[in-house]
N, C-alpha and C positions, 0 to 999 in steps of 0.2 A: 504493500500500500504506500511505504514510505518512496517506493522509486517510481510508483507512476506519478504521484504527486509530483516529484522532483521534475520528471523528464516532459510533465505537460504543461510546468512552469519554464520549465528552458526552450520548449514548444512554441509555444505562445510570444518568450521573447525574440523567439528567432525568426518571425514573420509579420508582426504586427508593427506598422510603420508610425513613428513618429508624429507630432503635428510637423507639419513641412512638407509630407511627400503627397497629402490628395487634398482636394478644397469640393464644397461646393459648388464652387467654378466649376463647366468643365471646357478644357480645353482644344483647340485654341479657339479663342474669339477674333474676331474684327468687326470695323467700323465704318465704313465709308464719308458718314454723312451722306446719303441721296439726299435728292432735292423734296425727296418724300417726308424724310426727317432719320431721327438717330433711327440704327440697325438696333444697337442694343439699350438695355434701362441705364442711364445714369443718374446716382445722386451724391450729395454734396451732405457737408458737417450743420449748415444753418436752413438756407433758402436756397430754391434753384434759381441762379444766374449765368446756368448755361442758354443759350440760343443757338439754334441751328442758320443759317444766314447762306447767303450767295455771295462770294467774294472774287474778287481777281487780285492778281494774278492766280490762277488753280494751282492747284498741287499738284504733283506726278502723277500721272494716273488718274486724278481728280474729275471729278464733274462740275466744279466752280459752287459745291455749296462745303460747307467747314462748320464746325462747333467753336464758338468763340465762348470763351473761359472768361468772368470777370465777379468780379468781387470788390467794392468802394470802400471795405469797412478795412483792409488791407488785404485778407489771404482768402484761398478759395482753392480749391484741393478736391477735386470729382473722383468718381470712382467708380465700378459697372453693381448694380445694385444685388444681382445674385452671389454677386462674391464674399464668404463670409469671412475671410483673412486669414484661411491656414494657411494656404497655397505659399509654396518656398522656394521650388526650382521654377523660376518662370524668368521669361522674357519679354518684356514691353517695348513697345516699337510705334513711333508716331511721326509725322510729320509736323514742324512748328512754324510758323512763320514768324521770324526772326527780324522785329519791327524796328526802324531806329526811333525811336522815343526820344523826346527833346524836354527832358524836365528840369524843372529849375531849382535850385537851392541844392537840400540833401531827398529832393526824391528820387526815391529809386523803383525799378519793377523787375521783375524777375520770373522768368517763363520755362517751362520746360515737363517734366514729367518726374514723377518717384515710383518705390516700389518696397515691397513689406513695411508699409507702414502699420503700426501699432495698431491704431482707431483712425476712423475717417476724420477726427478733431482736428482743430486748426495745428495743434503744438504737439499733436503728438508723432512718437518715434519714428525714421522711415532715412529711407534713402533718398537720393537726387540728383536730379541731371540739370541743370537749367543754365542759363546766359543773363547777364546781366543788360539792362535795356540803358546805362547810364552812359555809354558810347566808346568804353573801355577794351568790350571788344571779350571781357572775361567769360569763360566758361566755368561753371564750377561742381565739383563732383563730391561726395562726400554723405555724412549723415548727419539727421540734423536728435538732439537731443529730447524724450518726453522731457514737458513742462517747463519748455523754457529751458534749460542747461544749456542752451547753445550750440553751435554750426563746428564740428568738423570737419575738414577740406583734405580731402583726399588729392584734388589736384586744382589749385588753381594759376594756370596759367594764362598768361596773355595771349588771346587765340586770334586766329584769322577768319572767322566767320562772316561771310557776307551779311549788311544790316537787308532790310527789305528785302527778304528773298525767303524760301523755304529750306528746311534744312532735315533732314532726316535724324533722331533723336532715340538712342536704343539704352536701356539700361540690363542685363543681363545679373541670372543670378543660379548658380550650382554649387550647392551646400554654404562653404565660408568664401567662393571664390564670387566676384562681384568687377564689370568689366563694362566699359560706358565705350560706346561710340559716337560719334557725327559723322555722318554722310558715308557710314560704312567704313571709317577711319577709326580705331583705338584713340582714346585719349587716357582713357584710366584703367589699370588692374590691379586689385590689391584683395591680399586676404582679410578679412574681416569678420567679425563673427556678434557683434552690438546685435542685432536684428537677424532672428532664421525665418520667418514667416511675417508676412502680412498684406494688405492692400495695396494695388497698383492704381493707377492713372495719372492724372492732368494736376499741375499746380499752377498758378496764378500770383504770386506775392508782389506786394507794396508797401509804401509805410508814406503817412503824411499826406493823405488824400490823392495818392499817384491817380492815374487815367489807364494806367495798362488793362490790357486784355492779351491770354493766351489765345493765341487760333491756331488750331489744330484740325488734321484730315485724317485719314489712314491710319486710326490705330486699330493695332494688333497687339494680342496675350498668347503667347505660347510656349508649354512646356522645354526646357533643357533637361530634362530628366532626371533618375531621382541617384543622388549621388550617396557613397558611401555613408558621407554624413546624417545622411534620412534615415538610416535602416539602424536598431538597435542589435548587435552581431552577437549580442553572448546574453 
């Protein structure tokens, strides 16, 4: 009695995956924006201040309609509404239009995409891709801390991204390894392990009554597989 006990405890852990390797998501998703409206449910931490809209210049592949991102009160941070934030090897993939914003003083805006964030809240935990709108030209990678703790920067360097134009925006994630592209270019790889699961999408940031809006087309969620890291071996 004592050894089947034992062997369908060792059973059990040899097969049953962690939070990190399934979600109620399931995968992949995308998104086009038609002119019909969103493909999938989006919702946001307060009010909905997504709009679906007809823009130009289009996206790659685009049909000239886009989801513009915005939020006055400063942050704004979407996310697909089936998703319940296990999900831990995934890949998000968007297109941004990368606006030159002319603000004055210390405003700033900040556009881009994250992934496993904690809760859909404005502060809390997650990763990030985003550009800064202040004419700098920065890209910047890294996580941002629950409740306020603060922005760690995995890389920011002074980039070459064209302003007014679209830009293609990936963030990547299997097990502790974590890997940011533009326009199918590496900027960032690094191991990291703050964050093993949570929610994907769109961020929007400001401070001091900015004017920015993310717009975005073509997003896409899909699996990178489930890495050693997911599975409990003994």
């Amino acid at each position: 009695m004592k050894w089947y006990i034992k062997f369908l405890a060792v059973s059990l852990l040899c097969v049953v995956p962690v939070l990190g390797s399934y979600a109620a998501l399931t995968l992949p998703v995308t998104d086009n924006f038609p002119s019909s409206g969103a493909e999938q449910s989006w919702a946001d931490y307060d009010s909905s201040y997504e709009v679906i809209e007809s823009f130009s210049p289009t996206a790659p592949s685009g049909d000239g309609y886009i989801m513009n991102v915005n939020d006055g009160s400063g942050w704004q941070k979407i996310h697909l509404v089936d998703d319940d934030g296990t999900l831990g090897n995934y890949k998000i993939t968007a297109y941004i239009y990368v606006t030159a914003y002319s603000e004055a003083g210390d405003v700033w805006c900040r556009y881009g995409i994250f992934g496993r964030a904690t809760s859909i809240n404005y502060d809390s935990g997650m990763y990030y891709l985003f550009c800064d709108s202040d004419g700098d030209d920065y890209l910047r990678c890294g996580y941002y801390g629950d409740g306020h703790v603060g922005w760690t920067q995995f890389i920011e360097p002074p980039g070459t991204i064209t302003r007014d134009a679209w830009h293609k925006f990936e963030l990547s994630f299997s097990g502790t390894q974590i890997t940011a592209e533009i326009d199918d270019v590496q900027v960032c790889s690094v191991t990291d392990s703050t964050y093993s699961t949570g929610y994907a999408g769109i961020l929007c940031l400001q401070n001091n009554s900015g004017t920015a809006t993310t717009l975005c087309d073509r997003i896409t969620i899909e699996s990178t597989g489930t890495s050693v890291d997911d599975w409990i071996l003994y």
